[in-house]
DRENDO-1510 file (C-alpha; in Angstrom, 1 decimal, always signed):
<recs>
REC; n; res; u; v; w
REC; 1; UNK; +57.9; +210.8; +26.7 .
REC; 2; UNK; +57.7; +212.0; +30.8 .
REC; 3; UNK; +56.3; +208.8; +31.8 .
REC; 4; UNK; +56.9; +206.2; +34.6 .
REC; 5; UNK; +57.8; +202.4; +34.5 .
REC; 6; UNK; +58.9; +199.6; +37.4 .
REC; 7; UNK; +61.9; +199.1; +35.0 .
REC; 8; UNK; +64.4; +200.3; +33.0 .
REC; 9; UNK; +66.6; +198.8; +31.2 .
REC; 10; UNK; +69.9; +200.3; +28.7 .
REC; 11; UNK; +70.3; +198.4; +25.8 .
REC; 12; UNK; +68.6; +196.6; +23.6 .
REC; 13; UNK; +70.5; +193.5; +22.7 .
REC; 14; UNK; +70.7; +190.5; +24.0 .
REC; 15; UNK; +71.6; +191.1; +27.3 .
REC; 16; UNK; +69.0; +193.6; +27.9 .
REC; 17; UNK; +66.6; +191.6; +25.9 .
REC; 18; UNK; +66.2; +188.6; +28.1 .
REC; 19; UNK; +66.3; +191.1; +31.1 .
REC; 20; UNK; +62.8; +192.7; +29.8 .
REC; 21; UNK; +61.8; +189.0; +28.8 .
REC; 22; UNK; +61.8; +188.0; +32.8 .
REC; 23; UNK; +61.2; +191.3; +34.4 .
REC; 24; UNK; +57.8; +191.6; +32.1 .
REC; 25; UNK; +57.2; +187.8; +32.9 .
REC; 26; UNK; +56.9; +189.0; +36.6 .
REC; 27; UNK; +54.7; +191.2; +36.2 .
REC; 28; UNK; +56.9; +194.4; +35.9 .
REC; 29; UNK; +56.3; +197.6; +34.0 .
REC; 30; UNK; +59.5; +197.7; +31.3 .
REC; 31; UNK; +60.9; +200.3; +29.3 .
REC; 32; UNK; +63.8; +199.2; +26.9 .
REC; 33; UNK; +66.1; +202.4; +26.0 .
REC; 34; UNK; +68.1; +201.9; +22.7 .
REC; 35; UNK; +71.0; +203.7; +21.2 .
REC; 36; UNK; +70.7; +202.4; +17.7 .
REC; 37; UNK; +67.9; +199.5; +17.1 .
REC; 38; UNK; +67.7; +196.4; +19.1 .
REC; 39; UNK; +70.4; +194.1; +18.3 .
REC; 40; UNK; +72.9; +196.3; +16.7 .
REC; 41; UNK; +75.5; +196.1; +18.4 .
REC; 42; UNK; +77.4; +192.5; +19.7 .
REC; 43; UNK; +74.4; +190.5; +19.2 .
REC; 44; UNK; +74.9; +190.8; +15.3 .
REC; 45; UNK; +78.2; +190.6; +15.4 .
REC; 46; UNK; +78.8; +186.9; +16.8 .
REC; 47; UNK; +78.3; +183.3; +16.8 .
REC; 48; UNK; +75.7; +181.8; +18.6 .
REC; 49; UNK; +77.3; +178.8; +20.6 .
REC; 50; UNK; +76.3; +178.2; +24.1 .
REC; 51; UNK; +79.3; +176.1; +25.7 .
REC; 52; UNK; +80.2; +174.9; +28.9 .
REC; 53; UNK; +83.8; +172.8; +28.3 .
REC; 54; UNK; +85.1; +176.7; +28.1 .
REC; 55; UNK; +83.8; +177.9; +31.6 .
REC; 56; UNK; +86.2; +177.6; +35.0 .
REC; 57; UNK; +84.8; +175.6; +37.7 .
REC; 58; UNK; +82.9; +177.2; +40.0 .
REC; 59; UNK; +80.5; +180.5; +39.5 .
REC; 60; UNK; +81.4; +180.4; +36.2 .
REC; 61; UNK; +80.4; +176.9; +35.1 .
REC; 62; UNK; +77.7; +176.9; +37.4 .
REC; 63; UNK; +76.2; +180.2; +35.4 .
REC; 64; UNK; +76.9; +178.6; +32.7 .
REC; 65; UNK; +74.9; +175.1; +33.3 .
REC; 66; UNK; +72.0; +177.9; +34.6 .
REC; 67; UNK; +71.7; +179.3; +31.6 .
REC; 68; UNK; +72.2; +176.2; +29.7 .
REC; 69; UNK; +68.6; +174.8; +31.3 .
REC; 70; UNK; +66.8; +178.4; +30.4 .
REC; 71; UNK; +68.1; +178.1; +26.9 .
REC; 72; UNK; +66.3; +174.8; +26.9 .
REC; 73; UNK; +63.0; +176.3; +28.1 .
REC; 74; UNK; +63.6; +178.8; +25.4 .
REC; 75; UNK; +64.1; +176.4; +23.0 .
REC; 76; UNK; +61.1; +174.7; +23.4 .
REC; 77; UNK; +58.8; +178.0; +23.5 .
REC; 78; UNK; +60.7; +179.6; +20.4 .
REC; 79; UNK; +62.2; +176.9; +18.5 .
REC; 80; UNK; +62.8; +177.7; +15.0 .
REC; 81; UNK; +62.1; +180.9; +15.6 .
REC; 82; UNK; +65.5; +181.9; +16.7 .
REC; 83; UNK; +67.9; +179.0; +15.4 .
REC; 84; UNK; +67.7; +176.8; +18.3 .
REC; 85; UNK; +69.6; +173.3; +18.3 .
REC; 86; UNK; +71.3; +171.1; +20.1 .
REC; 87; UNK; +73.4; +170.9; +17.7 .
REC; 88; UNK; +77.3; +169.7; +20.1 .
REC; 89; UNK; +80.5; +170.8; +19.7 .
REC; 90; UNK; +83.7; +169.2; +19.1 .
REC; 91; UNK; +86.9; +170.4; +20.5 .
REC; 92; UNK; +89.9; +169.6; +18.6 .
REC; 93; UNK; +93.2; +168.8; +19.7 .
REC; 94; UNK; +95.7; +169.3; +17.5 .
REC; 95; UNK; +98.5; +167.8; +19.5 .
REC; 96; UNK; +98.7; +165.2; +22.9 .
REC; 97; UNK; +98.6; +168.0; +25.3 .
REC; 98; UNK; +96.0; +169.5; +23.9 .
REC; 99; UNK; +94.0; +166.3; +23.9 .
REC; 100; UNK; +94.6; +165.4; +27.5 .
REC; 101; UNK; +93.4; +169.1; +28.1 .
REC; 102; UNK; +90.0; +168.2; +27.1 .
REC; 103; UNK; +90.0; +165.0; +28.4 .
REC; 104; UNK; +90.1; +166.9; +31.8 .
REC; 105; UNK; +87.7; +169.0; +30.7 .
REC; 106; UNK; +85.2; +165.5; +29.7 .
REC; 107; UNK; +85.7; +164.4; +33.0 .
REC; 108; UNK; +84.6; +167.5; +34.7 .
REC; 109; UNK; +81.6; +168.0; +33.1 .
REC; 110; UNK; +80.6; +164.5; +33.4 .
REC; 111; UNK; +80.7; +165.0; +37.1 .
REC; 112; UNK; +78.4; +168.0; +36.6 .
REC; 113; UNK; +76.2; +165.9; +34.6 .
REC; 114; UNK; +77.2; +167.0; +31.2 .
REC; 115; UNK; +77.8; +164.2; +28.0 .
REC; 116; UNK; +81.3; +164.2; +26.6 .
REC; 117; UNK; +83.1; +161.9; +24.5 .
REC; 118; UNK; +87.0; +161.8; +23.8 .
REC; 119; UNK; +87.5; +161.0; +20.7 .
REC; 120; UNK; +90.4; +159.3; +18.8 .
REC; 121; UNK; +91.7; +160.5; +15.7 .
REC; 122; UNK; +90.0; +157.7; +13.7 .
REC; 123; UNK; +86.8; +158.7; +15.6 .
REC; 124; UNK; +87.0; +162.4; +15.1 .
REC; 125; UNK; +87.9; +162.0; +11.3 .
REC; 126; UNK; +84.3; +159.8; +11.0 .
REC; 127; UNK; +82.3; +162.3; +12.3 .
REC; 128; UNK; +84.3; +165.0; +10.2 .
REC; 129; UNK; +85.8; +163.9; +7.4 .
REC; 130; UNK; +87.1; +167.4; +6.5 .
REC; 131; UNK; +89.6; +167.3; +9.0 .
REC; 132; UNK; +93.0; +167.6; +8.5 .
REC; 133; UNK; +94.1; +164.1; +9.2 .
REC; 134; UNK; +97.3; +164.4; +11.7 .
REC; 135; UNK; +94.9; +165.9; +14.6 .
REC; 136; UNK; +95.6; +164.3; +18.2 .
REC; 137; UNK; +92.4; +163.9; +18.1 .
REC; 138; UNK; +88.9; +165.4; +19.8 .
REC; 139; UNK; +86.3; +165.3; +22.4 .
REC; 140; UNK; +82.5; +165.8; +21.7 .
REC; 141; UNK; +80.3; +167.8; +24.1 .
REC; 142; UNK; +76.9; +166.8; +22.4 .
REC; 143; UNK; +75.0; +168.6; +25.0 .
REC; 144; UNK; +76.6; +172.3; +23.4 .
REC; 145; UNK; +73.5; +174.7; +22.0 .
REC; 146; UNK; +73.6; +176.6; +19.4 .
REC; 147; UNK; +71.1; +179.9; +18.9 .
REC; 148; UNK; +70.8; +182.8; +16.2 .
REC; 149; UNK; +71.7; +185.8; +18.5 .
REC; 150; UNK; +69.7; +188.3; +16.6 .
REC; 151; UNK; +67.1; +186.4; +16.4 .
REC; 152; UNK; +66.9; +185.1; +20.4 .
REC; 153; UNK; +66.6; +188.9; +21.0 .
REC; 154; UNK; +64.3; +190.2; +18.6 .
REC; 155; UNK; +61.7; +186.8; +20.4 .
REC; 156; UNK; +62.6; +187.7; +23.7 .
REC; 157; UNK; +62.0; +191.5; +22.7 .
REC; 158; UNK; +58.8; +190.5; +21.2 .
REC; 159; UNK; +57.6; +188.4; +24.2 .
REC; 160; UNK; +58.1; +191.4; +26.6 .
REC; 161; UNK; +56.5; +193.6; +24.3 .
REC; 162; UNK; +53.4; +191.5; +24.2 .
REC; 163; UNK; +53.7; +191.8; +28.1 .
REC; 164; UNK; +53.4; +195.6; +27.6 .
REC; 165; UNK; +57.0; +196.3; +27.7 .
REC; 166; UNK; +57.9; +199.5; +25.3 .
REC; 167; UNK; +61.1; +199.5; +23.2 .
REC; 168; UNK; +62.3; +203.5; +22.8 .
REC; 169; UNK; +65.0; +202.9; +19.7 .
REC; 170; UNK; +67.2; +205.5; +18.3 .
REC; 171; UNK; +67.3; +206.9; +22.1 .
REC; 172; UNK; +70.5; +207.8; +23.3 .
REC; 173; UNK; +70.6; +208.0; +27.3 .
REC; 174; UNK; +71.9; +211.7; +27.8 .
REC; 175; UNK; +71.8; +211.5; +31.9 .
REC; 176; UNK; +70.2; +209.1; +34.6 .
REC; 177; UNK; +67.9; +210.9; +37.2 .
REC; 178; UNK; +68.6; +211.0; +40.8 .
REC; 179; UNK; +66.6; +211.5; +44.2 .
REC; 180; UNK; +65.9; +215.6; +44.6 .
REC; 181; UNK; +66.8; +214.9; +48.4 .
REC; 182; UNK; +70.5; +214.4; +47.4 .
REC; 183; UNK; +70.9; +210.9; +47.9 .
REC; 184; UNK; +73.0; +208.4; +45.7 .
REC; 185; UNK; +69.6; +207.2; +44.5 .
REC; 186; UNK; +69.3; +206.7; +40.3 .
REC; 187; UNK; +65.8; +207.0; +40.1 .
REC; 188; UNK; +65.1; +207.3; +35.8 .
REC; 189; UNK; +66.7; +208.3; +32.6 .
REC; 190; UNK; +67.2; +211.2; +30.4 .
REC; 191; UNK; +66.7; +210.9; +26.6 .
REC; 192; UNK; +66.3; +213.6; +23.8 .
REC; 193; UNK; +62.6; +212.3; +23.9 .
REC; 194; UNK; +62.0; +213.2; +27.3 .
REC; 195; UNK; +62.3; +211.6; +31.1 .
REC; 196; UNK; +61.3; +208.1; +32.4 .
REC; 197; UNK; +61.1; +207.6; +36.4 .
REC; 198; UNK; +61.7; +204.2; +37.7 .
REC; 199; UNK; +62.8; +202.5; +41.2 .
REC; 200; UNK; +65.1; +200.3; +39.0 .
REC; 201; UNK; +67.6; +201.4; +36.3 .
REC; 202; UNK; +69.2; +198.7; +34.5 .
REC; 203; UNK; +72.5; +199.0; +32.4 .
REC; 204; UNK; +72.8; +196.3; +30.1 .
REC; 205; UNK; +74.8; +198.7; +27.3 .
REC; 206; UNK; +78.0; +195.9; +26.7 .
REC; 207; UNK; +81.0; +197.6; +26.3 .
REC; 208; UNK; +79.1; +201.2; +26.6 .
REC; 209; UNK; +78.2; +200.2; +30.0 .
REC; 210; UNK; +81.3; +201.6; +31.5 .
REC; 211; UNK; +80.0; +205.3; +29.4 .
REC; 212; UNK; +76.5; +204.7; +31.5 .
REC; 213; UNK; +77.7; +203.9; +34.7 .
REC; 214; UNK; +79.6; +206.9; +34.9 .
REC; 215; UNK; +76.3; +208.5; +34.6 .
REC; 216; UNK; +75.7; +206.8; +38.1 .
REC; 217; UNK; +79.0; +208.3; +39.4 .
REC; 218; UNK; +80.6; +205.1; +38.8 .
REC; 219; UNK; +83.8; +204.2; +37.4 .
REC; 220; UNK; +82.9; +200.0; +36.8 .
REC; 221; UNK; +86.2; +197.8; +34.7 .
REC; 222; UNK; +84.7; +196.7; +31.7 .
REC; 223; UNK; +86.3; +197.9; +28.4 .
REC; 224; UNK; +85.6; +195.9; +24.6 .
REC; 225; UNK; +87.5; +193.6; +23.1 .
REC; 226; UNK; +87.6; +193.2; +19.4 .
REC; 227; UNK; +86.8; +189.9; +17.8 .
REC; 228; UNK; +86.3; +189.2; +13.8 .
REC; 229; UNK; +84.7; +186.5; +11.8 .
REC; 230; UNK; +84.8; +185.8; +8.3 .
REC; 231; UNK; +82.0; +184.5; +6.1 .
REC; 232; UNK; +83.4; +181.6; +3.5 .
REC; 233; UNK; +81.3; +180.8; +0.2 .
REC; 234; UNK; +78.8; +177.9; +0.0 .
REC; 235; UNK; +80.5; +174.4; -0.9 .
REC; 236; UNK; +78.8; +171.1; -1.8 .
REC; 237; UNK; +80.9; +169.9; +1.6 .
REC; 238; UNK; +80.3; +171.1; +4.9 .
REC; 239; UNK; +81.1; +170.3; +8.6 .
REC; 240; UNK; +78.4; +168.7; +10.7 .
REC; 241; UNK; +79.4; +170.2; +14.1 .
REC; 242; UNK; +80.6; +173.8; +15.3 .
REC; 243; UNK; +84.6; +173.4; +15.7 .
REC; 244; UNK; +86.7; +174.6; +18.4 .
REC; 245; UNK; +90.2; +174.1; +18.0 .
REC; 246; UNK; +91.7; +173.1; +22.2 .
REC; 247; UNK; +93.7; +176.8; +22.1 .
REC; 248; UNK; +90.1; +178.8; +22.6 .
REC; 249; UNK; +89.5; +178.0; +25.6 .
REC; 250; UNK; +93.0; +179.8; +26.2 .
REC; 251; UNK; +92.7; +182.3; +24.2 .
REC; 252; UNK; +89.3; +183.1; +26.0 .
REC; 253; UNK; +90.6; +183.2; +29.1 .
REC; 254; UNK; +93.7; +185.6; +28.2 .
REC; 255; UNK; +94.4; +189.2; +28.9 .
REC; 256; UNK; +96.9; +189.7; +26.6 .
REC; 257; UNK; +97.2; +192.8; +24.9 .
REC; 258; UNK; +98.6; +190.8; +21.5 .
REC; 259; UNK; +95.8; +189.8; +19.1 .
REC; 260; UNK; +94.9; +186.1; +20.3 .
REC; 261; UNK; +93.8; +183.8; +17.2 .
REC; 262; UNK; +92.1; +180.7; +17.0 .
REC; 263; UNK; +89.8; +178.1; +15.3 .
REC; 264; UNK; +85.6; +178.5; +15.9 .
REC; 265; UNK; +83.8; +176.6; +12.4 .
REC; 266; UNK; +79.7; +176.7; +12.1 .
REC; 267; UNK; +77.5; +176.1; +9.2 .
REC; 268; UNK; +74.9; +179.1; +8.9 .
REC; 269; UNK; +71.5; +178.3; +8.0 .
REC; 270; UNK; +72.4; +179.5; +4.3 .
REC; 271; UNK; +75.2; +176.7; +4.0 .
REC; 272; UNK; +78.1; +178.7; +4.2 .
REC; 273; UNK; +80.8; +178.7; +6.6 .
REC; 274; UNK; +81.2; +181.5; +9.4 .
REC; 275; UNK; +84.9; +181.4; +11.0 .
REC; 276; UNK; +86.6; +182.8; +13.7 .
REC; 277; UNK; +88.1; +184.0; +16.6 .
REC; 278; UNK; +90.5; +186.9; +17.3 .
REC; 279; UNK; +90.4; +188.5; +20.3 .
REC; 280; UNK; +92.3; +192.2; +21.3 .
REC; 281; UNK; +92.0; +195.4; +23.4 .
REC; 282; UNK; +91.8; +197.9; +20.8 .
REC; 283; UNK; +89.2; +200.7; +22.0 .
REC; 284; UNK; +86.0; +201.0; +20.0 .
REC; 285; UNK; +88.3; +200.7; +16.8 .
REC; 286; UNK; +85.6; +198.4; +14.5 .
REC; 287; UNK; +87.6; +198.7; +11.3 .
REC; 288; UNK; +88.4; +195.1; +9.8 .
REC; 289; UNK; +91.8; +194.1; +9.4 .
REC; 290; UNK; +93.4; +192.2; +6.8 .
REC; 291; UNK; +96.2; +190.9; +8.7 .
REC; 292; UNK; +93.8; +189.1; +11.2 .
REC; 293; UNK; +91.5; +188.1; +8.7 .
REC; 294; UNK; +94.0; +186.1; +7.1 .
REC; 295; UNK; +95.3; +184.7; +10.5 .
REC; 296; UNK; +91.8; +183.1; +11.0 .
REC; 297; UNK; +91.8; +181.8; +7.3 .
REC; 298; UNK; +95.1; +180.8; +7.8 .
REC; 299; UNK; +94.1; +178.7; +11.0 .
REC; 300; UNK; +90.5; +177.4; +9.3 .
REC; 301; UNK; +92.7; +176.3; +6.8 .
REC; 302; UNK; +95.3; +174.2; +9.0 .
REC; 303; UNK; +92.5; +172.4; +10.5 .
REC; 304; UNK; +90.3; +171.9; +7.2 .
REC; 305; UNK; +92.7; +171.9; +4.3 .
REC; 306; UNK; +89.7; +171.8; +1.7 .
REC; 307; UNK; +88.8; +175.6; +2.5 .
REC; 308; UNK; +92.0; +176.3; +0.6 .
REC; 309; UNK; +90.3; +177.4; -2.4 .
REC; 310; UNK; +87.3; +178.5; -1.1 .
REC; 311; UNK; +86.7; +182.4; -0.7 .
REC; 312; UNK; +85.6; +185.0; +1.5 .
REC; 313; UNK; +82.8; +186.9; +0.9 .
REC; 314; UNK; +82.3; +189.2; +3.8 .
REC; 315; UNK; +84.0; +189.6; +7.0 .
REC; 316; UNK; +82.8; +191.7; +10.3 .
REC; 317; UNK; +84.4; +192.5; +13.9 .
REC; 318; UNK; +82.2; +193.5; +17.1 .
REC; 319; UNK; +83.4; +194.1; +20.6 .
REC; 320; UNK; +83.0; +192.1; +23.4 .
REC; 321; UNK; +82.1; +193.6; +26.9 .
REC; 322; UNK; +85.3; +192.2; +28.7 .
REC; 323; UNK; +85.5; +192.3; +32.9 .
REC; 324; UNK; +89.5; +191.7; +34.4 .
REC; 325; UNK; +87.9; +188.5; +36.2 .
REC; 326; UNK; +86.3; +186.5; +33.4 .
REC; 327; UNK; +82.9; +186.7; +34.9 .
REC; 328; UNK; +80.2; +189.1; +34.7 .
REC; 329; UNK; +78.7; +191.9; +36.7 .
REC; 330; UNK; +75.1; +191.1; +37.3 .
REC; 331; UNK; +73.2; +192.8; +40.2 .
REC; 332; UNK; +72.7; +195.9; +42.3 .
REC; 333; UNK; +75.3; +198.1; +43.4 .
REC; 334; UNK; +76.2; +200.2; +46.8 .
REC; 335; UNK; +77.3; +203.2; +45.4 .
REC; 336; UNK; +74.2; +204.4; +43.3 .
REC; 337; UNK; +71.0; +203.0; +44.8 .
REC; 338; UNK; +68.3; +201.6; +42.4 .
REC; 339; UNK; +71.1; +201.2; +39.2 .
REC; 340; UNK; +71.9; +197.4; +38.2 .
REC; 341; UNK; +74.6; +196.1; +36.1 .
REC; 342; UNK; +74.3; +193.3; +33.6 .
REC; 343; UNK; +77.2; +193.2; +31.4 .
REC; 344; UNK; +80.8; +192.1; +31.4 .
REC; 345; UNK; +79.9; +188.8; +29.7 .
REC; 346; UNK; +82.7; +189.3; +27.0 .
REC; 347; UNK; +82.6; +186.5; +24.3 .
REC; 348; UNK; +79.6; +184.5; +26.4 .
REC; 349; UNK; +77.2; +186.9; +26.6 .
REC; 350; UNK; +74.7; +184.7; +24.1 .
REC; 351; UNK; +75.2; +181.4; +26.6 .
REC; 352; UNK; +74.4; +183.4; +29.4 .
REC; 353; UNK; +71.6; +186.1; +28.5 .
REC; 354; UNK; +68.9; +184.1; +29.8 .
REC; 355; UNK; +70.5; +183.3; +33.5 .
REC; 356; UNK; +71.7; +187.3; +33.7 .
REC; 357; UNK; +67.9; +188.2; +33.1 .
REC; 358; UNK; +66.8; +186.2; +35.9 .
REC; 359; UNK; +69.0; +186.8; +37.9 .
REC; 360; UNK; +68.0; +190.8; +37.6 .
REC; 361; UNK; +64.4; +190.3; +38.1 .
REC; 362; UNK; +65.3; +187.8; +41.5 .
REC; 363; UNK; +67.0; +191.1; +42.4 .
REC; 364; UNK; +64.4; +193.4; +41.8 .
REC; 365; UNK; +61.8; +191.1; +42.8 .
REC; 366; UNK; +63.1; +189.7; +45.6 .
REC; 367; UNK; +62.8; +186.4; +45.0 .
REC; 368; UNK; +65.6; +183.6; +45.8 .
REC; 369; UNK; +69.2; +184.2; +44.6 .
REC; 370; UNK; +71.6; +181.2; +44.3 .
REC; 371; UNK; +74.6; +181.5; +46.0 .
REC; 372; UNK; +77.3; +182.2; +43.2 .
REC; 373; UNK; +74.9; +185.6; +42.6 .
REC; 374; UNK; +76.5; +187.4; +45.5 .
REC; 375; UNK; +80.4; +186.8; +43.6 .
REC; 376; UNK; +78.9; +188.3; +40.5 .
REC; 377; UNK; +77.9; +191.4; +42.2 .
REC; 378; UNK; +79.6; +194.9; +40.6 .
REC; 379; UNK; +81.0; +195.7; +44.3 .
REC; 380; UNK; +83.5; +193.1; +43.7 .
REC; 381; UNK; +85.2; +195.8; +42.0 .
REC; 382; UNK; +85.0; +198.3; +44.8 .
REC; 383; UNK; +88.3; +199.7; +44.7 .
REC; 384; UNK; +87.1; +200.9; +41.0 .
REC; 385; UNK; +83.6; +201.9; +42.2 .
REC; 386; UNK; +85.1; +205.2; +42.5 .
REC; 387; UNK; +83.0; +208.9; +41.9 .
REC; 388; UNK; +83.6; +210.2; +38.3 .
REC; 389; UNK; +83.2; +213.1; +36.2 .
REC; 390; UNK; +79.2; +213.2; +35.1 .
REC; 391; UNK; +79.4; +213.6; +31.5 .
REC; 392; UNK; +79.6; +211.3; +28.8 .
REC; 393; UNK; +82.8; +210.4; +27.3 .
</recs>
């Protein structure tokens, strides 16, 4: 497999999916370097909700309402193919606070053009009658998407692919090349199948990113954070809205070591109920466990009392790529020449695959960056950007 490409990119889910997607749309020569198979990882072990009431002001809410107007685009060129809807969100309150919490958060995303609509608790309770009826009461954000991850990234995948991109699976990256003249140049990958050369190396890996970079002599702050969801049974009664309960949006935001619990509700496409969230730092540890399991049902259940008898019949966890600043780090960086970082994303790495993608291929290209681009740069961190060991660990 000695070969050469314009592009290469580290990981085949999502992130790294809609990177090849716009890269190959401009023309670009891809190679997509996989561990396991595309989508393994995070981007089969989430929900698919693109938000905006949970973004800060600034770069963050501004990538977000990016990537919220590519989605669309996407949307309308995939469509069914990967579980696109507009389908809203409500955020529930279940005390005062909490509801003049998301009032403020109506108000700001009106001003940046978004729909939302407070809701009383006679209002909330007609458009979901399964609602615990002592709630405070809601706010709808109608203009919330909703995608299938796995599915977004096997379409975008294919896309590139019928650009001429080439997917390597079951590829492990065992080294990145480097300029013989002995500059801090990354200049192509190592696999067990051989050597690629390439003037752009990509790492879109999630939380194995921070394995990769070190590769690149680079010591970059992004380690995962464990989240599970359960699966309920099918019932003749369903929810017509994904439900966020007002504490995500804290939880979200939170670096707390502690296990951080609260309400997400979606119908799958099969009619049962998909719960979650938990968040937590605990390595690369992917074992389920019961005690969180039944803090999520416990939660579900306070906020729709008629999942009391339902049951659970499977439950997952995957690990989110989290960064100490709540954004991601998308771009080139300083210390190793040629070698671009998209990851970081944590929990919204689905809303904002297809803005991290173009924002890559403006970098590689050339082409116009919008201002917030230069605050997601990896250099942020340069304190961290530090020279490490080159092995893998």
């Amino acid at each position: 497999m000695n070969t050469t490409a314009d592009a290469i990119i580290i990981g085949g889910g999502i992130i790294g999916a809609s990177c090849a997607y716009h890269l190959s749309q401009r023309g670009l020569s891809v190679h997509i370097i996989e561990r396991d198979f595309p989508a393994s990882g995070t981007s089969r072990a989430c929900d698919g909700l693109i938000l905006q009431w949970d973004k800060l002001p600034g770069t963050e809410l501004a990538l977000g309402l990016a990537s919220q107007q590519l989605w669309q685009e996407l949307g309308s060129q995939f469509g069914a193919e990967i579980g696109f809807e507009q389908a809203g969100t409500i955020f529930i309150a279940e005390q005062a606070d909490q509801l003049d919490a998301g009032s403020l958060k109506a108000y700001a995303l009106r001003d940046a053009g978004q729909h939302a609509e407070v809701l009383t608790p006679r209002e909330l309770r007609e458009l979901e009658p399964e609602l615990a009826p002592d709630l405070a009461g809601g706010v709808l954000f109608p203009d919330d998407l909703q995608v299938d991850p796995r599915r977004a990234t096997l379409a975008m995948l294919a896309a590139a692919q019928r650009r001429g991109a080439q997917i390597h699976s079951e590829e492990p990256v065992l080294d990145l090349q480097r300029a013989p003249d002995g500059d801090q140049a990354i200049t192509g990958v190592i696999t067990p199948g051989g050597s690629i050369a390439a003037p752009h190396v990509i790492c879109a890996a999630g939380v194995w990113s921070a394995e990769i970079a070190q590769l690149a002599g680079l010591n970059i702050p992004i380690q995962p954070r464990k989240g599970h969801i359960l699966v309920s049974d099918i019932r003749p009664k369903k929810i017509h809205h994904p439900l966020l309960e007002g504490g995500y949006a804290t939880t979200v935001q939170s670096a707390a070591e502690d296990v951080q619990v609260a309400l997400v509700a979606e119908m799958t496409a099969s009619g049962s109920l998909l719960l979650g969230s938990s968040r937590e730092f605990a390595g690369f540890d992917r074992r389920v466990s019961l005690a969180v399991i039944q803090a999520i049902a416990q939660r579900a259940v306070r906020f729709l009392p008629g999942l009391k008898h339902s049951s659970v019949i499977r439950s997952y966890v995957g690990l989110r790529p989290w960064s100490p600043d709540h954004l991601p780090l998308i771009g080139p960086t300083s210390g190793a020449l040629g070698f671009y970082l998209a990851s970081g994303h944590e929990g919204a790495g689905i809303g904002l695959a297809p803005i991290t993608g173009k924002l890559i291929a403006d970098w590689i290209t050339g082409a116009a960056l919008p201002d917030y681009a230069h605050t997601l740069l990896p250099d942020r961190f340069e304190s961290l950007l530090e020279d490490t060991t080159n092995v893998l660990v």
